[in-house]
Backbone as ProteinMPNN parsed JSONL, in Angstrom:
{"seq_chain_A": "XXXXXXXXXXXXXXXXXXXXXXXXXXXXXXXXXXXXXXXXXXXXXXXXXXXXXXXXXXXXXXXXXXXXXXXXXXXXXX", "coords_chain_A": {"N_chain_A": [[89.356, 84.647, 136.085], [90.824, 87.804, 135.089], [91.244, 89.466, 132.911], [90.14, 89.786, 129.83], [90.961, 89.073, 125.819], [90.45, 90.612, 122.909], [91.029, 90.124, 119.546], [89.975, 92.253, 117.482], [90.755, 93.233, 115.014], [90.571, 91.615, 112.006], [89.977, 89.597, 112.793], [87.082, 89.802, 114.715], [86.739, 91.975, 113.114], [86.431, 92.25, 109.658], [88.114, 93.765, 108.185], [90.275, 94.335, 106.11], [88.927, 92.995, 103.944], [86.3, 94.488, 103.81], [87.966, 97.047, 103.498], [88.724, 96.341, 100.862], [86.015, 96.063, 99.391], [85.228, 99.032, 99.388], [87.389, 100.046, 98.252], [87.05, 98.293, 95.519], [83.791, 99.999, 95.163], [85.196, 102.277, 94.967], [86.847, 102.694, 92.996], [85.169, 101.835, 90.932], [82.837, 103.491, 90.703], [84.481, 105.824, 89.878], [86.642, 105.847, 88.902], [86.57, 103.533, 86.665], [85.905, 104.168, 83.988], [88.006, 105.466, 82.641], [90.063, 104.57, 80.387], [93.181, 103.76, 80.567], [92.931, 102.659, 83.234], [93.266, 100.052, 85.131], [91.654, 97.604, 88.161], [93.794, 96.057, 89.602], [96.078, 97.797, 89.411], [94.892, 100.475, 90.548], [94.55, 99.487, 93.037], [96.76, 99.18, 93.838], [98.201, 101.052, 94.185], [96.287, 102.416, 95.814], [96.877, 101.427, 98.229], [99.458, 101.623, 98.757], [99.314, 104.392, 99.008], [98.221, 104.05, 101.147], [99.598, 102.601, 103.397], [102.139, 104.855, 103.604], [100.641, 107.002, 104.395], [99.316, 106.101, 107.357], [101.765, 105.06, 108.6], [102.779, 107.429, 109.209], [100.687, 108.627, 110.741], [101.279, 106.816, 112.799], [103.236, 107.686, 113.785], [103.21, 110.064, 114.865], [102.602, 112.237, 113.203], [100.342, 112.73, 111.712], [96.984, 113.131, 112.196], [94.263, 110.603, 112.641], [91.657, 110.929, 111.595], [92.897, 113.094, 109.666], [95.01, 111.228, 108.163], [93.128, 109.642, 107.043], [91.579, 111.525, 105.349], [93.922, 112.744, 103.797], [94.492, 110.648, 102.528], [92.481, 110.128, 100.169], [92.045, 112.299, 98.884], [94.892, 112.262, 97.891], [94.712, 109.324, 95.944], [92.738, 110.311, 94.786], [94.25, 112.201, 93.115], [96.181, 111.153, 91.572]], "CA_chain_A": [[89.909, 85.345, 134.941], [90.703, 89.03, 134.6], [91.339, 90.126, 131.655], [89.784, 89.093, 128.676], [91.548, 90.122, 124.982], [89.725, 90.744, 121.859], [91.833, 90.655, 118.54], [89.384, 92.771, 116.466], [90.813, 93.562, 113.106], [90.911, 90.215, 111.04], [89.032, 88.235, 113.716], [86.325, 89.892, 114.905], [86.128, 93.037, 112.359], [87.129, 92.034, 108.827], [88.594, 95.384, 108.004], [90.745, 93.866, 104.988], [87.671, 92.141, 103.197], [85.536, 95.805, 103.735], [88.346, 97.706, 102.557], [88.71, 95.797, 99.331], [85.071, 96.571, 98.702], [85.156, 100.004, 99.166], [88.418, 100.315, 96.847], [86.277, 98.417, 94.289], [83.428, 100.456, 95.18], [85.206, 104.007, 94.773], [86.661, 102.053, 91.055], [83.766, 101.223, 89.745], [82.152, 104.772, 90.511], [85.35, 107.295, 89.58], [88.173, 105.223, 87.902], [86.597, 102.467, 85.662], [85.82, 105.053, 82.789], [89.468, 106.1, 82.075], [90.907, 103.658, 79.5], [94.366, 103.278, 81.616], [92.954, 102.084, 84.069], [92.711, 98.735, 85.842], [91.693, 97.831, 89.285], [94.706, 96.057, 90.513], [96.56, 99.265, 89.754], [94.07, 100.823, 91.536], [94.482, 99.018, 94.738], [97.852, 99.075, 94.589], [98.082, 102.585, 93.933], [95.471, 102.707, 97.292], [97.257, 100.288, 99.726], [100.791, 102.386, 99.147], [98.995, 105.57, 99.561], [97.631, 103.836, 102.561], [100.437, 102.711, 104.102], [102.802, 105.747, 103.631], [99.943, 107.763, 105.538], [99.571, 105.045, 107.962], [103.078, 105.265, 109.12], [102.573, 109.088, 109.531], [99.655, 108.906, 111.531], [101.482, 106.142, 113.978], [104.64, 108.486, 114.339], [102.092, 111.124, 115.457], [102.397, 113.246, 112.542], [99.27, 113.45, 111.102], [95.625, 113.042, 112.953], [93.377, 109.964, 112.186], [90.901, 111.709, 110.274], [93.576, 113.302, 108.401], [95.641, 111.121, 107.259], [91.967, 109.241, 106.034], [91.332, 112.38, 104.152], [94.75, 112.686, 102.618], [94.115, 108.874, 101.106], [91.122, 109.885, 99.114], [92.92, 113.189, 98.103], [95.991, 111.604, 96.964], [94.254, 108.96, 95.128], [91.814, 111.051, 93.42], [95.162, 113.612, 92.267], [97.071, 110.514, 90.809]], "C_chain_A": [[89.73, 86.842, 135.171], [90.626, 90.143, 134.09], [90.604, 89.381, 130.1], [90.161, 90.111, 127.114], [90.967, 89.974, 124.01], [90.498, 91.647, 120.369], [90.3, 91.376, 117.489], [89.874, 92.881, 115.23], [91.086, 92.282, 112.517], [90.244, 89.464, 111.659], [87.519, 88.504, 113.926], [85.575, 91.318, 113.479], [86.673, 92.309, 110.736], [87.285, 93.387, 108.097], [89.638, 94.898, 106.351], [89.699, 93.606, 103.701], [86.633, 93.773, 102.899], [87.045, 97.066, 103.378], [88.818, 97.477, 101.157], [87.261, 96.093, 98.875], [84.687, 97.85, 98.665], [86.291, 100.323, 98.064], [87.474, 99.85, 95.818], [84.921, 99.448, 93.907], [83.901, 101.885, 94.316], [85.488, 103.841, 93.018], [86.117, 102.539, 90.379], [82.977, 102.519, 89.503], [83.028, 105.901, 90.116], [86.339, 106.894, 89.098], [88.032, 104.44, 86.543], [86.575, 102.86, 84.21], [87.22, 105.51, 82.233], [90.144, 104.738, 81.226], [92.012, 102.881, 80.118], [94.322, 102.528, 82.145], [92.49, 100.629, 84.637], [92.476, 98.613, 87.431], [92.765, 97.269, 89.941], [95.965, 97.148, 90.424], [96.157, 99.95, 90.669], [94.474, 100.832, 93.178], [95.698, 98.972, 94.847], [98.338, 100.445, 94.887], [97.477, 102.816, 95.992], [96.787, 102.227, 98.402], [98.676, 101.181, 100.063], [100.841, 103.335, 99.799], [98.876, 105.165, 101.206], [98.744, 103.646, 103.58], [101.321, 103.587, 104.576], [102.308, 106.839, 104.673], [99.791, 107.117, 107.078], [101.003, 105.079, 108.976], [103.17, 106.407, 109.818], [101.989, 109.122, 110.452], [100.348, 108.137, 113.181], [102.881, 106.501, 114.256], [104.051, 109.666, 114.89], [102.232, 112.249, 114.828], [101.451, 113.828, 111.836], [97.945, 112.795, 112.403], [94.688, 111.907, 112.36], [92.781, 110.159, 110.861], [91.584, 112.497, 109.099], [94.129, 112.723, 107.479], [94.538, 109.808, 106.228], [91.332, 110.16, 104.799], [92.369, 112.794, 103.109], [94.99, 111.561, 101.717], [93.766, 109.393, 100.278], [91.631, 111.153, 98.44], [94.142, 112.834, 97.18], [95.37, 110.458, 95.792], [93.586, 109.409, 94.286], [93.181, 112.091, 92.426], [96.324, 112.728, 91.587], [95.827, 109.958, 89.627]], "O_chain_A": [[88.594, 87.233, 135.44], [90.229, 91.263, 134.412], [90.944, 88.287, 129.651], [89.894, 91.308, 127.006], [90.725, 88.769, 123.952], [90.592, 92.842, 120.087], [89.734, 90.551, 116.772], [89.14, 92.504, 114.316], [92.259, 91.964, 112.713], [89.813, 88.484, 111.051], [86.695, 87.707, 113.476], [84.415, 91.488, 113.104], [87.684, 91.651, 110.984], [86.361, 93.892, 107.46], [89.259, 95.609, 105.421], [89.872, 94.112, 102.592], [86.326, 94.054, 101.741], [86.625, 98.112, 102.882], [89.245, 98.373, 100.429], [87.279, 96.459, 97.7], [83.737, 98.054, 97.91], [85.949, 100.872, 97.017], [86.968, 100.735, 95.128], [84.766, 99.786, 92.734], [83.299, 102.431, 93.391], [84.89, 104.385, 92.09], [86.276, 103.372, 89.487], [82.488, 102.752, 88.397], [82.468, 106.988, 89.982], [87.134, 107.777, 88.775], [88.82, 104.482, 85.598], [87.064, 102.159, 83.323], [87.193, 105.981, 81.096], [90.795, 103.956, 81.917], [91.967, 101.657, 80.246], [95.118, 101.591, 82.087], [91.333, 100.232, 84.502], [93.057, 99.467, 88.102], [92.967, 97.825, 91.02], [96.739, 97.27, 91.373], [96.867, 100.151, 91.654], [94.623, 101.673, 94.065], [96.074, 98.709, 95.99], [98.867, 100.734, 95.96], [98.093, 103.206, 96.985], [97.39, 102.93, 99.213], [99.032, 101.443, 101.212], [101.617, 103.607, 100.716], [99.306, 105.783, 102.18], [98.848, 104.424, 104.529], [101.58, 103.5, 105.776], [103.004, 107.429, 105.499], [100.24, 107.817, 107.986], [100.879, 105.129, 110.2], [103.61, 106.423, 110.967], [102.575, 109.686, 111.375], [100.119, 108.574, 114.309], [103.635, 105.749, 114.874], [104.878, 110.287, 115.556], [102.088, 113.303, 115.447], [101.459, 114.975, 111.388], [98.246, 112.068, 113.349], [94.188, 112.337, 111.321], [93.063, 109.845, 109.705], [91.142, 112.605, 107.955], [94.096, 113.084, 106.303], [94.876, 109.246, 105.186], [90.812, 109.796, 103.743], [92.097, 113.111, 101.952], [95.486, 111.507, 100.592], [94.514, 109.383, 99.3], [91.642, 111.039, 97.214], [94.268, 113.103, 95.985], [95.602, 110.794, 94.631], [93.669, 109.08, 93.103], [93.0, 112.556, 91.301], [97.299, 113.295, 91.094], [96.159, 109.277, 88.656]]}, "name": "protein", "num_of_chains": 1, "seq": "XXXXXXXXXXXXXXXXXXXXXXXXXXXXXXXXXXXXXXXXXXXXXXXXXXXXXXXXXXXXXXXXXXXXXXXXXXXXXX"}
């Protein structure tokens, strides 16, 4: 054998499962107080943001770390 392949995200990392507890996390500490709000708003609110940046980042318009810091910006300014 000379290659050996290693699906990490969903198999070996659960990256889905740990970013659902940080969304409830950030919630529960900076959203849950506002009347409005619910958490599957919340997360859906997140996941769009996420993707839209996401896209950006894998057309090579924004930088990793950026378009992780324009998430948490955009979510906190909606």
């Amino acid at each position: 054998m000379k290659y050996v392949l290693f699906d990490i995200d969903g198999t070996l990392v659960d990256h889905s499962g740990a970013e659902e507890r940080a969304m409830l996390s950030i919630f529960k500490q900076y959203f849950s107080e506002r009347l409005e709000s619910d958490f599957a708003a919340f997360a859906s609110t997140w996941r769009s943001i996420s993707e839209t940046l996401m896209e950006q980042y894998l057309k090579g318009l924004l930088g990793f770390e950026e378009q992780r810091t324009m998430r948490i910006m955009e979510v906190f300014s909606t």
